[in-house]
NUTI-690051 format. One record per residue: residue number from 1; z, y, x of N, C-alpha, C, O, CB in turn. Coordinates in steps of 0.05 Angstrom, whole numbers, plus 5000, padded with zeros to 4 digits. Last residue first. Glycine has a CB too. Layout:
// NUTI-690051
TIDREN  num  n.zz  n.yy  n.xx  ca.zz  ca.yy  ca.xx  c.zz  c.yy  c.xx  o.zz  o.yy  o.xx  cb.zz  cb.yy  cb.xx
TIDREN  NUM     Z     Y     X      Z      Y      X     Z     Y     X     Z     Y     X      Z      Y      X
...
***
This chain:
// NUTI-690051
TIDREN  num  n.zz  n.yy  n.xx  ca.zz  ca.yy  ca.xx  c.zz  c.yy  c.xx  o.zz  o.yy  o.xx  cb.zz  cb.yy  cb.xx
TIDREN   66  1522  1939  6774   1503   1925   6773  1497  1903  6760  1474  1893  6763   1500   1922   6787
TIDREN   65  1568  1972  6753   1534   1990   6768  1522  1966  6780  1509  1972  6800   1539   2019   6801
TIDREN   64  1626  1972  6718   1607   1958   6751  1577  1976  6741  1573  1991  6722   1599   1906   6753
TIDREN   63  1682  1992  6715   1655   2000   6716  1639  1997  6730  1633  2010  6750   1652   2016   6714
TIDREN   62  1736  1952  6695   1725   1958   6722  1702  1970  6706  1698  1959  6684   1720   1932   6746
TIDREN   61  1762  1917  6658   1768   1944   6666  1750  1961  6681  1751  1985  6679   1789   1944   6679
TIDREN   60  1747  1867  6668   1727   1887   6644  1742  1908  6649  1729  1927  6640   1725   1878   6606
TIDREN   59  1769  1855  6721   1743   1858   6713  1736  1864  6692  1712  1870  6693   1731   1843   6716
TIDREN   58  1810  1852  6696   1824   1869   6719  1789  1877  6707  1783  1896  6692   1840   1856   6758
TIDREN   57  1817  1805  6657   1823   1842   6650  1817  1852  6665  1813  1875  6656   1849   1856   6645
TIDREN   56  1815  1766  6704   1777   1773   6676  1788  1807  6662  1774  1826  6659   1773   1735   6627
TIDREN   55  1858  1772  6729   1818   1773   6744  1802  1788  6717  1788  1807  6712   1797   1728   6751
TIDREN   54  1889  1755  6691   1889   1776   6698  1861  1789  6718  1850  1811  6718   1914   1775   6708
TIDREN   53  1867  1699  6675   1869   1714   6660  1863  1742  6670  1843  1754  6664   1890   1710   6649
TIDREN   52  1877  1678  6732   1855   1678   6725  1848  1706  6703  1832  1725  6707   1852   1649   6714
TIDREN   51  1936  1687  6732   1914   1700   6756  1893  1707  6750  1883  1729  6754   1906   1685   6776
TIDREN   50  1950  1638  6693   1949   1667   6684  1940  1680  6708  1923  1693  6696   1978   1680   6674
TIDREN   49  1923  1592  6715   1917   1611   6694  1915  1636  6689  1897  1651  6684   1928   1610   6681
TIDREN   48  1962  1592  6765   1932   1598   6766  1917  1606  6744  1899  1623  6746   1918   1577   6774
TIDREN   47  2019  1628  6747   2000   1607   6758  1978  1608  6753  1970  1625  6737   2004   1584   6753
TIDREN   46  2069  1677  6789   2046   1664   6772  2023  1650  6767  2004  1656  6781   2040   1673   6765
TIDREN   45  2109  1662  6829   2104   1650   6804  2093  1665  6783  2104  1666  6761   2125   1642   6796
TIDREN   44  2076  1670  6872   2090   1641   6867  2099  1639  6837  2097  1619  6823   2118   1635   6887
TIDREN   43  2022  1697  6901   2041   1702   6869  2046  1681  6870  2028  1664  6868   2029   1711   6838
TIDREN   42  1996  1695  6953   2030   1695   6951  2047  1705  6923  2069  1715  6919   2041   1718   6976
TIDREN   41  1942  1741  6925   1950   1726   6952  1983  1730  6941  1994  1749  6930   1939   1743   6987
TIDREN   40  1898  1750  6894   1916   1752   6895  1933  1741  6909  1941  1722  6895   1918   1751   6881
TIDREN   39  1829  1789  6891   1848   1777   6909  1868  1768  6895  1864  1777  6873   1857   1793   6931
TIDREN   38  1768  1800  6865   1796   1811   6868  1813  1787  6867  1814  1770  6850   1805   1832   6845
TIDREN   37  1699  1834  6898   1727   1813   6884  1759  1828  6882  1770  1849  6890   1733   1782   6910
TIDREN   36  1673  1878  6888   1660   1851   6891  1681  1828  6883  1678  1810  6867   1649   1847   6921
TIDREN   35  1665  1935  6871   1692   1923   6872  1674  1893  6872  1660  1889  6852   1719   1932   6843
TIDREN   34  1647  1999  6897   1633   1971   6883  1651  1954  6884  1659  1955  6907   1609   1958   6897
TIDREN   33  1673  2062  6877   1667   2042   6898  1665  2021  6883  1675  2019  6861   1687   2038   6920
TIDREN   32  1665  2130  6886   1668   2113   6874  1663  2079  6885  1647  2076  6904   1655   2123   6854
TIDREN   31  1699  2196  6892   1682   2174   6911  1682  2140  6886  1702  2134  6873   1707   2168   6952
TIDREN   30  1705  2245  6845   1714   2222   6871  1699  2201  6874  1686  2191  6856   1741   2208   6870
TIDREN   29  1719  2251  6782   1708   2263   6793  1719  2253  6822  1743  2253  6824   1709   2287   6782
TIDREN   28  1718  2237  6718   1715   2219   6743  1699  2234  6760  1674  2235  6759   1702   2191   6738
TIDREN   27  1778  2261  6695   1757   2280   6704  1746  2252  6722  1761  2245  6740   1769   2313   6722
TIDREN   26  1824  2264  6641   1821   2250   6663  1787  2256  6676  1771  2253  6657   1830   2218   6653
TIDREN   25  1852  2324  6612   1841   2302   6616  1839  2293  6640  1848  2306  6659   1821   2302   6608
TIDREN   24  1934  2332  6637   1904   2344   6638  1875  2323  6632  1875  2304  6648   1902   2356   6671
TIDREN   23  1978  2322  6576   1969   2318   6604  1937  2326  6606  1920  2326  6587   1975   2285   6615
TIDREN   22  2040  2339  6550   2016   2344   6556  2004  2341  6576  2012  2352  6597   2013   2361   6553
TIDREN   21  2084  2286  6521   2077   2295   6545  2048  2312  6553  2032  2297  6565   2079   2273   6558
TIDREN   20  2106  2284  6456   2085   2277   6483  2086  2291  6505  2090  2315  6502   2057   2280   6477
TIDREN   19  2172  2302  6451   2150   2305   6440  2126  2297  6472  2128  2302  6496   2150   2340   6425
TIDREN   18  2227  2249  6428   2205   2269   6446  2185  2277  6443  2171  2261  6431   2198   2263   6465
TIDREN   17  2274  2269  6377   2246   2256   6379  2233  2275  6403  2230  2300  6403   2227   2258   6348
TIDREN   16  2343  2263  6397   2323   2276   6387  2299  2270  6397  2297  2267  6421   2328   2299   6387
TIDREN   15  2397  2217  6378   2366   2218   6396  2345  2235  6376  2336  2230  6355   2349   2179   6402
TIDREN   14  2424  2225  6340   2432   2226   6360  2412  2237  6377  2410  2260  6387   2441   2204   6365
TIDREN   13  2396  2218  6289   2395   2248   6293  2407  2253  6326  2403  2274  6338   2416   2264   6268
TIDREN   12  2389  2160  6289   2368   2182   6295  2374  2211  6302  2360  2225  6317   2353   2185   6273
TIDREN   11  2443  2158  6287   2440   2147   6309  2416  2158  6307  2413  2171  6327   2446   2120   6314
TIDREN   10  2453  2172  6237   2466   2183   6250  2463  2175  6276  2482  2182  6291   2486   2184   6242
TIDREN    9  2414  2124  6207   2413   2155   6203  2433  2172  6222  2424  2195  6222   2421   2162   6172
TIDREN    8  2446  2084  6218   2424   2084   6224  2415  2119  6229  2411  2133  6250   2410   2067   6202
TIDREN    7  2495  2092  6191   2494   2090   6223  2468  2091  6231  2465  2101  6254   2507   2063   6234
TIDREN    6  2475  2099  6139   2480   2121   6146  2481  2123  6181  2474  2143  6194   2505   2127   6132
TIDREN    5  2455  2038  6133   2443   2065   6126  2450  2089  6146  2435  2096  6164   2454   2073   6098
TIDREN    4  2507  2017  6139   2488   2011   6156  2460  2037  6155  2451  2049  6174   2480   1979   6147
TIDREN    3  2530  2036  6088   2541   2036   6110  2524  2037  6128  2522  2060  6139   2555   2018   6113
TIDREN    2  2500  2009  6046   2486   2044   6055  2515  2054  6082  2517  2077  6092   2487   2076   6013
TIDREN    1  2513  1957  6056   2486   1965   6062  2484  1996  6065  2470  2006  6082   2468   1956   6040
***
C-alpha cells in the first residue's frame, strides 16, 4: 500500500497543475435571432429519444423573447 502511495505521489509531481485559462467575460453584444426550430437531419445513430432529449436542452439553452 505505501508502495502505491508513493507512485501515486510521484506521478502528481510528474504533471504539474494547470492553472485556468484567463478568459475575457462573455459580452451579448451582436445581432440576435428568434430560433423557431431545431433540425436534425441523417443522425443514424442517434435515436429518436435521445434527439428528442437533445431538442428540449438545445431549447432551455436558448433565450426566447416570446
Amino acid at each position: 500500500m505505501q508502495q502505491n502511495q508513493q507512485q501515486r505521489e510521484e506521478l502528481q509531481r510528474s504533471f504539474p497543475l494547470r492553472q485556468p485559462a484567463v478568459t475575457e467575460p462573455v459580452t451579448r453584444a451582436g445581432p440576435c435571432f428568434n430560433i423557431h426550430s431545431i433540425n436534425i437531419n441523417n443522425a443514424t445513430l442517434l435515436s429518436d429519444k435521445k434527439q428528442t432529449e437533445f431538442k428540449k436542452i438545445l431549447y432551455q439553452s436558448v433565450y426566447w423573447n416570446g
